[in-house]
PyMOL commands that place a pseudoatom at each C-alpha (Angstrom):
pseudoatom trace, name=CA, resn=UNK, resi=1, chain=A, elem=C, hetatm=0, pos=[-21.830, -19.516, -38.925]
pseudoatom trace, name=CA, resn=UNK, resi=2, chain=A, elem=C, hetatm=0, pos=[-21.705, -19.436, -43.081]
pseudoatom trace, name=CA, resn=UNK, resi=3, chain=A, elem=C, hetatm=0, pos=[-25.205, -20.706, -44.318]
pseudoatom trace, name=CA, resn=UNK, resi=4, chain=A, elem=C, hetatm=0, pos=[-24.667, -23.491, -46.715]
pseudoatom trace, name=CA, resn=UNK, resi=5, chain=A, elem=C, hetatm=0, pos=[-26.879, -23.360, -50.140]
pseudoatom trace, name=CA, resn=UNK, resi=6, chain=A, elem=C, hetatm=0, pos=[-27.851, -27.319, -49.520]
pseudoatom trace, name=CA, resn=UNK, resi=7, chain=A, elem=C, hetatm=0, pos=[-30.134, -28.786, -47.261]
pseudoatom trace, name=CA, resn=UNK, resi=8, chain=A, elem=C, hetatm=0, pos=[-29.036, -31.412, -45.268]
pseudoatom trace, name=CA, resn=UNK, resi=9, chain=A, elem=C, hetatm=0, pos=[-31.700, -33.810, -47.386]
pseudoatom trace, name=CA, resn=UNK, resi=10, chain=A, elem=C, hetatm=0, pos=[-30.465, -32.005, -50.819]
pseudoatom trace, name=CA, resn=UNK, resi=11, chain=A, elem=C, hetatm=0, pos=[-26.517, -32.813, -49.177]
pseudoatom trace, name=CA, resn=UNK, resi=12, chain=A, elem=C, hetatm=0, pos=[-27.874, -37.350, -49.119]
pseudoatom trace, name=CA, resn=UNK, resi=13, chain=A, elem=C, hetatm=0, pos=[-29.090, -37.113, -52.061]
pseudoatom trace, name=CA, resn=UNK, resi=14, chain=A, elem=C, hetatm=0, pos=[-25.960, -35.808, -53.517]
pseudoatom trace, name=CA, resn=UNK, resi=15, chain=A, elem=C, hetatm=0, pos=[-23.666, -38.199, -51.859]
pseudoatom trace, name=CA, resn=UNK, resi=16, chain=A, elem=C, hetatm=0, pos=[-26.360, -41.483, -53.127]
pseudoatom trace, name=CA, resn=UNK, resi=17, chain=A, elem=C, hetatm=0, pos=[-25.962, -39.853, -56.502]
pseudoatom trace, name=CA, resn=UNK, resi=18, chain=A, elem=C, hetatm=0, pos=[-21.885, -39.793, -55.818]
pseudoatom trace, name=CA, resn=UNK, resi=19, chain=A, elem=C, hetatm=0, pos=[-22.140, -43.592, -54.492]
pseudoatom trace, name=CA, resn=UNK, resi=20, chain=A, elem=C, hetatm=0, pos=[-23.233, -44.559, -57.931]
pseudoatom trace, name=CA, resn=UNK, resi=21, chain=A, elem=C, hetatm=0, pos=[-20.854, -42.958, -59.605]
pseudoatom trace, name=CA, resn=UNK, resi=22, chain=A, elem=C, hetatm=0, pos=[-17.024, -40.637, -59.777]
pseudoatom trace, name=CA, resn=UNK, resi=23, chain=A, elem=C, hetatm=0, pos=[-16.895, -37.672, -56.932]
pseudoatom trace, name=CA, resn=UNK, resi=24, chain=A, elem=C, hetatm=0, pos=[-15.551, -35.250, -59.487]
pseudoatom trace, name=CA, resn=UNK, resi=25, chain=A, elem=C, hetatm=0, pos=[-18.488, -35.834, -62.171]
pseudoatom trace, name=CA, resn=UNK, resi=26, chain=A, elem=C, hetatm=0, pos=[-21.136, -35.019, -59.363]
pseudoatom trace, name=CA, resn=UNK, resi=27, chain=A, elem=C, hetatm=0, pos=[-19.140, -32.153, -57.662]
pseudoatom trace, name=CA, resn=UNK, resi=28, chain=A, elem=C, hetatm=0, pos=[-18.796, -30.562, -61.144]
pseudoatom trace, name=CA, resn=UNK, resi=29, chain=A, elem=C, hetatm=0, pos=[-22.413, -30.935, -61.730]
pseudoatom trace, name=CA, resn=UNK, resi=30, chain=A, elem=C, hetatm=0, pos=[-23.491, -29.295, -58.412]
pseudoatom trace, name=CA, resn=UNK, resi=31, chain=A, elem=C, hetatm=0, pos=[-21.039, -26.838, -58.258]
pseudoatom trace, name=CA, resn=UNK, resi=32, chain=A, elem=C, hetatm=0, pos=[-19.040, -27.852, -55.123]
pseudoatom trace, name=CA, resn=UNK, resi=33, chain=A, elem=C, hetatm=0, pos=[-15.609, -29.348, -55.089]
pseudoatom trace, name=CA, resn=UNK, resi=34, chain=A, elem=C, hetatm=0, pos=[-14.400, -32.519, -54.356]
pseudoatom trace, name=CA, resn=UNK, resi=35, chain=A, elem=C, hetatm=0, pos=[-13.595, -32.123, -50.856]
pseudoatom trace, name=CA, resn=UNK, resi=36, chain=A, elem=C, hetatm=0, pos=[-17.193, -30.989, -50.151]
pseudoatom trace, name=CA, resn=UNK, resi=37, chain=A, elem=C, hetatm=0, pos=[-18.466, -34.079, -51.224]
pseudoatom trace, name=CA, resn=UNK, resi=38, chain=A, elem=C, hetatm=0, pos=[-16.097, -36.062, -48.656]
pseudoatom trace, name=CA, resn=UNK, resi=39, chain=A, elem=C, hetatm=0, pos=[-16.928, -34.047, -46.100]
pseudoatom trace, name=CA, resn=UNK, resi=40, chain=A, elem=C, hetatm=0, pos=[-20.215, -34.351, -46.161]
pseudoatom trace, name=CA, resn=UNK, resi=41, chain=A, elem=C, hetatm=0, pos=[-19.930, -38.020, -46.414]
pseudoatom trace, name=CA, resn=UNK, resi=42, chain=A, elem=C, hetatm=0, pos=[-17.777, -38.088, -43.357]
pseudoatom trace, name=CA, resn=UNK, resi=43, chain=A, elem=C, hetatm=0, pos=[-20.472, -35.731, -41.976]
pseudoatom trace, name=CA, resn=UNK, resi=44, chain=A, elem=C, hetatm=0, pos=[-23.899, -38.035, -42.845]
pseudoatom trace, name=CA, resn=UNK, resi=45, chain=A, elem=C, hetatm=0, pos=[-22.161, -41.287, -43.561]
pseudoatom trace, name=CA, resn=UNK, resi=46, chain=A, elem=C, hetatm=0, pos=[-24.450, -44.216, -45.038]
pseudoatom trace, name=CA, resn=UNK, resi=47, chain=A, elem=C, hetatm=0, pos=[-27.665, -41.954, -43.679]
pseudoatom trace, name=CA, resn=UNK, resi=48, chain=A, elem=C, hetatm=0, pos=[-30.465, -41.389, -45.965]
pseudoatom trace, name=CA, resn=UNK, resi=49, chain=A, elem=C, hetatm=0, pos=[-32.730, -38.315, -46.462]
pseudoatom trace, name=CA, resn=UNK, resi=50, chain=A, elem=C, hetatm=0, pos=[-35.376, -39.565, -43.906]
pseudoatom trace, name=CA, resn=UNK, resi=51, chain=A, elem=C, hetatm=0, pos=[-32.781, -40.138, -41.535]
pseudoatom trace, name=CA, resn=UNK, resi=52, chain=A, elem=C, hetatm=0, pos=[-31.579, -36.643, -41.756]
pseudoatom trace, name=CA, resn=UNK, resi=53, chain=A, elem=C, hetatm=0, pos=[-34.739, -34.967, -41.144]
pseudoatom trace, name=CA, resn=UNK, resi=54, chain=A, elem=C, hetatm=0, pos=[-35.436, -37.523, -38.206]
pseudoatom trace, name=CA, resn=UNK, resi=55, chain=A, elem=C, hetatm=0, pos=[-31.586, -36.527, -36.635]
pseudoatom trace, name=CA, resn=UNK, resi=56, chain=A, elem=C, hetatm=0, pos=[-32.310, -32.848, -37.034]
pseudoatom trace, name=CA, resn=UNK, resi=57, chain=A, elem=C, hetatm=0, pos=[-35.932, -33.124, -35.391]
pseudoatom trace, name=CA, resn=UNK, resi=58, chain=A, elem=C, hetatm=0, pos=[-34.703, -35.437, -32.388]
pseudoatom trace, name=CA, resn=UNK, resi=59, chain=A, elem=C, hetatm=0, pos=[-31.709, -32.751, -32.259]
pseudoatom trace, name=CA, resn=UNK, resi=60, chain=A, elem=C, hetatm=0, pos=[-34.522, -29.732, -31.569]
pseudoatom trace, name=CA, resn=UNK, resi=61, chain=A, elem=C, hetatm=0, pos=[-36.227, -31.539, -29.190]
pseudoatom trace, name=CA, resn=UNK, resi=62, chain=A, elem=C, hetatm=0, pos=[-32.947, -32.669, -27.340]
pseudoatom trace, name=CA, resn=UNK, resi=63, chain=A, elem=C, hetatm=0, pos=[-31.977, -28.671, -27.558]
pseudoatom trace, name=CA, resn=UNK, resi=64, chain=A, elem=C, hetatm=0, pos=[-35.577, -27.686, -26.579]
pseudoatom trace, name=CA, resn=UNK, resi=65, chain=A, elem=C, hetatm=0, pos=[-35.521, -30.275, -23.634]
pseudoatom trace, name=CA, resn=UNK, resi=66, chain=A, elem=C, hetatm=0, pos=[-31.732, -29.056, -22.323]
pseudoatom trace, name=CA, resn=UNK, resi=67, chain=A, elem=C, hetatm=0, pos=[-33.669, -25.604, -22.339]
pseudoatom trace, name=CA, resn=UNK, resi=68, chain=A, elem=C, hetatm=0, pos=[-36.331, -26.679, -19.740]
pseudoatom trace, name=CA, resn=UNK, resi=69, chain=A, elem=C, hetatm=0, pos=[-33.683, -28.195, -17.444]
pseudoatom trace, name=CA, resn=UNK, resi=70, chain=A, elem=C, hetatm=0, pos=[-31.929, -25.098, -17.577]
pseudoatom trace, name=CA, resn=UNK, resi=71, chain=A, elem=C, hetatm=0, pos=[-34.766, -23.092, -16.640]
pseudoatom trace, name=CA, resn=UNK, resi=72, chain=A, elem=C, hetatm=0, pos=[-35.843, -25.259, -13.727]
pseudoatom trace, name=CA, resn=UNK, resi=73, chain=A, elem=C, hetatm=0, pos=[-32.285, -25.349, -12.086]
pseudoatom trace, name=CA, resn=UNK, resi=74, chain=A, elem=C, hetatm=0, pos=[-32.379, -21.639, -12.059]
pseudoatom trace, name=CA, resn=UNK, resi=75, chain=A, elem=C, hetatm=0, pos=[-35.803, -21.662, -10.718]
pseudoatom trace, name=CA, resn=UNK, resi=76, chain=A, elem=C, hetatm=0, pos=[-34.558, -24.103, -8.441]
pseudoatom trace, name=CA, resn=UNK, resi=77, chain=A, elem=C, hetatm=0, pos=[-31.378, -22.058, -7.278]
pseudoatom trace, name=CA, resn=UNK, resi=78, chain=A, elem=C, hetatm=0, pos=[-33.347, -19.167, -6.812]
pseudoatom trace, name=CA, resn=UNK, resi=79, chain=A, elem=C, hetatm=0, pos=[-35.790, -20.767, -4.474]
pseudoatom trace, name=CA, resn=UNK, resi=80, chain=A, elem=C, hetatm=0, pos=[-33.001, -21.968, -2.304]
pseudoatom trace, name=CA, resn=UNK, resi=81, chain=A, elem=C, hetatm=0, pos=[-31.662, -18.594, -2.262]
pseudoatom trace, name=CA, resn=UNK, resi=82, chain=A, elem=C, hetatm=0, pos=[-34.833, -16.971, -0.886]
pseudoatom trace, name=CA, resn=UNK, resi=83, chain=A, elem=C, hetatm=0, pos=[-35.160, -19.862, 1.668]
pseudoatom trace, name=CA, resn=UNK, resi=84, chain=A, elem=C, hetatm=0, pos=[-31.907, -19.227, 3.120]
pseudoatom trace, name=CA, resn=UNK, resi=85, chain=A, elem=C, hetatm=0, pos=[-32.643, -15.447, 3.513]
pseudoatom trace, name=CA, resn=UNK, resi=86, chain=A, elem=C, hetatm=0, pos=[-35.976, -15.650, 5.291]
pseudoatom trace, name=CA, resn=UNK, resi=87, chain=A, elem=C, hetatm=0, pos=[-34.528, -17.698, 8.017]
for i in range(1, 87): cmd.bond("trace and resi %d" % i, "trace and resi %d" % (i + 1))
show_as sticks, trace
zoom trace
């Protein structure tokens, strides 16, 4: 996956400054087209820069929590298999 040169919180502030005024004056100033810009709107929507850092934490944990499940199913399957064998 291509690493973008913005942070998510550097990508809200960009589209707050684009809110206030033309796409193609801000995209020109930052270096990124105008098609980035939309993108990233459709992306993070009316979301601030708090918001964004709150989304990304809650999305580790979520990722972090799907991990644990994982792991105990597996534990879980491989207890049942060793059951089954000893009788």
């Amino acid at each position: 996956m291509k690493k973008t040169r913005f942070l998510e919180e550097q990508m809200v502030k960009i589209l707050r400054e684009a809110d206030a005024t033309p796409v193609a004056v801000v995209a020109t100033k930052h270096g990124i087209s105008d098609q980035t810009i939309y993108l990233w709107r459709k992306r993070f929507g009316k979301l601030e820069a708090v918001d964004v850092r709150r989304l990304r934490h809650l999305e580790q944990e979520n990722a972090r929590l799907k991990k644990l499940v994982a792991e105990r199913d597996l534990e879980l399957e491989v207890m049942k298999e060793v059951a089954a064998t000893r009788w």
